[in-house]
LODREN-502312 format. One record per residue: y, z, x of N, C-alpha, C in turn. Coordinates in steps of 0.1 Angstrom, whole numbers, plus 5000, padded with zeros to 4 digits. Example, Ala and Ser with C-alpha at 12.3 -4.5 7.8 and 13.67 -1.06 7.14 Angstrom:
494350785132495550785123496750785132 497850715128498950715137500050795129 
***
This chain:
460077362913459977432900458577462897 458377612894456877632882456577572873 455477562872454477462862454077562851 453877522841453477602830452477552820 451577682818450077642810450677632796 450277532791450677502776449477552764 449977642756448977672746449077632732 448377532728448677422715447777492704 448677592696447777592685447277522671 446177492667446077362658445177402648 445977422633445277502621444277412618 443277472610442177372605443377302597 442777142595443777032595443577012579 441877052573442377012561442477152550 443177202559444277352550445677312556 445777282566447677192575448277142562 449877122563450377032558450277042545 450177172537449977112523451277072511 452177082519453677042517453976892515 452876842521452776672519451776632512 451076692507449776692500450176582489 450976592484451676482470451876372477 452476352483452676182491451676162500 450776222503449776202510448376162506 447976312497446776282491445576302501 444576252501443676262512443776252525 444876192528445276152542445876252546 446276372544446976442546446176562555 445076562560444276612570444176532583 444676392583444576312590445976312599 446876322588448376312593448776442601 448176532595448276682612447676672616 446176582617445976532631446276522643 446976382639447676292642449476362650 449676432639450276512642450276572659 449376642658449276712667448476682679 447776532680447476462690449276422696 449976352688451476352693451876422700 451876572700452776622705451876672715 450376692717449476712727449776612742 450076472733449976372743451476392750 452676422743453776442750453676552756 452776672755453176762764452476732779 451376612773450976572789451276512794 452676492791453276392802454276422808 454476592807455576642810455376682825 456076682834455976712848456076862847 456176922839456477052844455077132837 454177052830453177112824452277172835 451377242834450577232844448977212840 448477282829447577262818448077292805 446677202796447377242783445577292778 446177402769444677472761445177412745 443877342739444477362727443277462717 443877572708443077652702443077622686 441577632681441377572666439977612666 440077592654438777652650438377532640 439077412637438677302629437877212638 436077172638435377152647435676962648 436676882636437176802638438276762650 438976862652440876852656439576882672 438676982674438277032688437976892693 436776822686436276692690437276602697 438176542690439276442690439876512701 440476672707441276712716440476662730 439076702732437876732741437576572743 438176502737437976332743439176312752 440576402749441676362760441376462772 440276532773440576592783440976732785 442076772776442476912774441677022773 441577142775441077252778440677282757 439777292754439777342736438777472735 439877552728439077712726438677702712 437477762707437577802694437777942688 438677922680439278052676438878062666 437278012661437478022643437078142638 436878262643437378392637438378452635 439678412643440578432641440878402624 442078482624442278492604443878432607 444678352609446178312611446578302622 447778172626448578102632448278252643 449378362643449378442652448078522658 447078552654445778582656445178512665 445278342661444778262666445278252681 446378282684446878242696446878332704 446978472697446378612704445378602714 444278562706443078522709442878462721 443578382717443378242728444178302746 445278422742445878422752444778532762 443878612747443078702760442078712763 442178572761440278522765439878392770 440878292768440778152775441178172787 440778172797441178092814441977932812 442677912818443678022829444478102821 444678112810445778192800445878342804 444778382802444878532802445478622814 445878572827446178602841446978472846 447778382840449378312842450478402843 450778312849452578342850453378312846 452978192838454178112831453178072816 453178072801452678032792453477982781 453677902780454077822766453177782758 453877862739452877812731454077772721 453377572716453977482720453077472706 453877482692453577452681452977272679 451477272668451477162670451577022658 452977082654453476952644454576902645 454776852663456276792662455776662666 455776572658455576452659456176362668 457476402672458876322676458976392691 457976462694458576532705458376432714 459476452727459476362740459076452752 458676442762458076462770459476552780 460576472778461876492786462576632779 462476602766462876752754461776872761 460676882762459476992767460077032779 460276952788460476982802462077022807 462676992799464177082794464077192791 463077242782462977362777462377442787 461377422793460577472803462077542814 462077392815463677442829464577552822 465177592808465777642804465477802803 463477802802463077922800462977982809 462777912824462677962839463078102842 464478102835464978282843464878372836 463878382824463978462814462278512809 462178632809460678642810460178662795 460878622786460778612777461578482767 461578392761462578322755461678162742 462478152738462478002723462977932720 462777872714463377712712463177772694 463977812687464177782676463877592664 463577582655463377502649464777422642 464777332642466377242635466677342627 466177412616466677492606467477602612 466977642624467277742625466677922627 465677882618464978002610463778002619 462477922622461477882629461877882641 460677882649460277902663459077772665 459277662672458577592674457977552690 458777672702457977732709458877822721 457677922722457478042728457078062739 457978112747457778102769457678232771 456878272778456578362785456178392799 457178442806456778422829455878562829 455378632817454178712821453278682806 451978702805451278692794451478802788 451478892792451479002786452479052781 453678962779455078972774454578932758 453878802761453878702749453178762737 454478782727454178912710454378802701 453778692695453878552687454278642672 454978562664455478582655455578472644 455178402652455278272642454978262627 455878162621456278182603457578222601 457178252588458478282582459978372588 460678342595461978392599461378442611 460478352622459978342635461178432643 462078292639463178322655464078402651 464078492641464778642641463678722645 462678702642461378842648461278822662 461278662669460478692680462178692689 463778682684464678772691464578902688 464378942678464279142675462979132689 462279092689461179112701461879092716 462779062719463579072728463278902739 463378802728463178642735464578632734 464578532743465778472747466278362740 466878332726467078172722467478072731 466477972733467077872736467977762732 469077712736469477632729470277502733 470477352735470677292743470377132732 471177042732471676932723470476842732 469876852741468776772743466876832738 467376912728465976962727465676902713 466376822706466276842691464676762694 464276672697462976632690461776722691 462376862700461576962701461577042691 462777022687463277172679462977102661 462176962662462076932648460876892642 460177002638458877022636458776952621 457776902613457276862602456876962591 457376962580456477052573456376942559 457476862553457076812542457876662541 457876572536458076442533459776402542 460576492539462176492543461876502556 460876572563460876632579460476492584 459476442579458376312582459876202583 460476172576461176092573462676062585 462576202583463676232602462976182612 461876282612460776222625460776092626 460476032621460575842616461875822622 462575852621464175822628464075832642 463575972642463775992657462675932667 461875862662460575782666459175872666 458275852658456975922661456175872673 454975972676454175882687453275802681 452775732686451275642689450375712677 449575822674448875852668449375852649 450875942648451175902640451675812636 452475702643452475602640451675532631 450875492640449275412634448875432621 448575572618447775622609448975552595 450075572599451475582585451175422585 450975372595450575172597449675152586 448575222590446975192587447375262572 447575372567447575372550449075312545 449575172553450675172546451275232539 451975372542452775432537454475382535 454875372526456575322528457375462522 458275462528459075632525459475622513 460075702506460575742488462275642492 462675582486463575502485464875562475 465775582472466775622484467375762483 466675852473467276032476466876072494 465376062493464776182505465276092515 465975932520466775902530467875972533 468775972519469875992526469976152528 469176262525468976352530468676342544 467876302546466676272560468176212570 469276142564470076032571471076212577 471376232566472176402568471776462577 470476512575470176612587469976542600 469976392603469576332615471176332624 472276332616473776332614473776482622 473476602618473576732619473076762631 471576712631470876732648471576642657 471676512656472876492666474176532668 474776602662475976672666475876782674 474776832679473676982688474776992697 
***
């Protein structure tokens, strides 16, 4: 099986997340961090990865990447999420002349290494295709077997624009920790269910955070109910 270059985009962290900004507070540049060290570290441990680029223009999130090793572009001219990744696809090595590119959103906390390399296997015969987000509505990542396929769309009602763009949805009851990205306190609270990694962990350790007691559970309990039924 082909290996595929992974492209992790990672917004300046202390504009990230501001959906959690209220239960957070200050730490809330730290937590999409963290965030997105998580799902960096799961995509390296995917056998099907082959490299991973991560692109940002926050000269914090570059430092912290450039200690694991990973490839870090700066894109701080870029003006948004899609821009940013444009960028990165036509100017970073090896990106810009691959065969295979995944860009592999970076606030899934929960993701498993086993979920990534499912998807990968899934996107294989399709020169274009996604992994839609638990909602439905989002795209939390996008395969391409030529670069020059890859038309990002990312935001608001992703995975109807980047199917009108002619991607293939993917879809498959082993991808949910892929398919369940963070945006505000209810998402965090699933993730928590479904296990965070190492980085976020810690940090939720270290500011003793304890979750809102008992509406945003048993919501959080609902949709954990919904994604396991996939």
């Amino acid at each position: 099986m082909k290996r595929w270059h992974v492209l992790v985009p990672v917004k300046g962290t202390t504009q990230a997340k501001t959906r959690l900004g209220d239960a957070f507070g200050s730490h809330r540049p730290r937590l999409a961090l963290a965030f997105a060290r998580d799902t960096v570290a799961a995509a390296m441990s995917c056998g099907l990865v082959a490299d991973i680029t991560v692109t940002t223009g926050d000269p914090a999130a570059a430092a912290a990447f450039e200690e694991t090793g990973v490839q870090v572009f700066d894109d701080g001219a870029a003006v948004g999420l899609n821009a940013a990744i444009s960028v990165a696809l036509r100017h970073q090595s090896p990106l810009w002349d691959a065969d295979r590119v995944a860009v592999l959103l970076g606030d899934l906390p929960a993701l498993r290494p086993a979920a990534l390399e499912r998807a990968l296997v899934l996107a294989e015969p399709h020169d274009l295709s996604f992994v839609p987000d638990d909602k439905g509505s989002g795209t939390t990542l996008l395969c391409g077997r030529r670069v020059g396929a890859l038309r990002p769309f990312f935001g608001v009602g992703s995975a109807a624009a980047h199917e009108t763009a002619g991607a293939v949805r993917l879809q498959d009851s082993r991808l949910k920790t892929l398919r369940h990205d963070v945006d505000d306190v209810d998402d965090l609270l699933l993730a928590m269910r479904l296990g965070v990694g190492e980085h976020t962990g810690e940090l939720l350790s270290e500011i003793s955070w304890s979750a809102p007691h008992p509406a945003p559970l048993v919501g959080a309990a609902l949709a954990l109910e919904h994604i396991s039924g996939w």
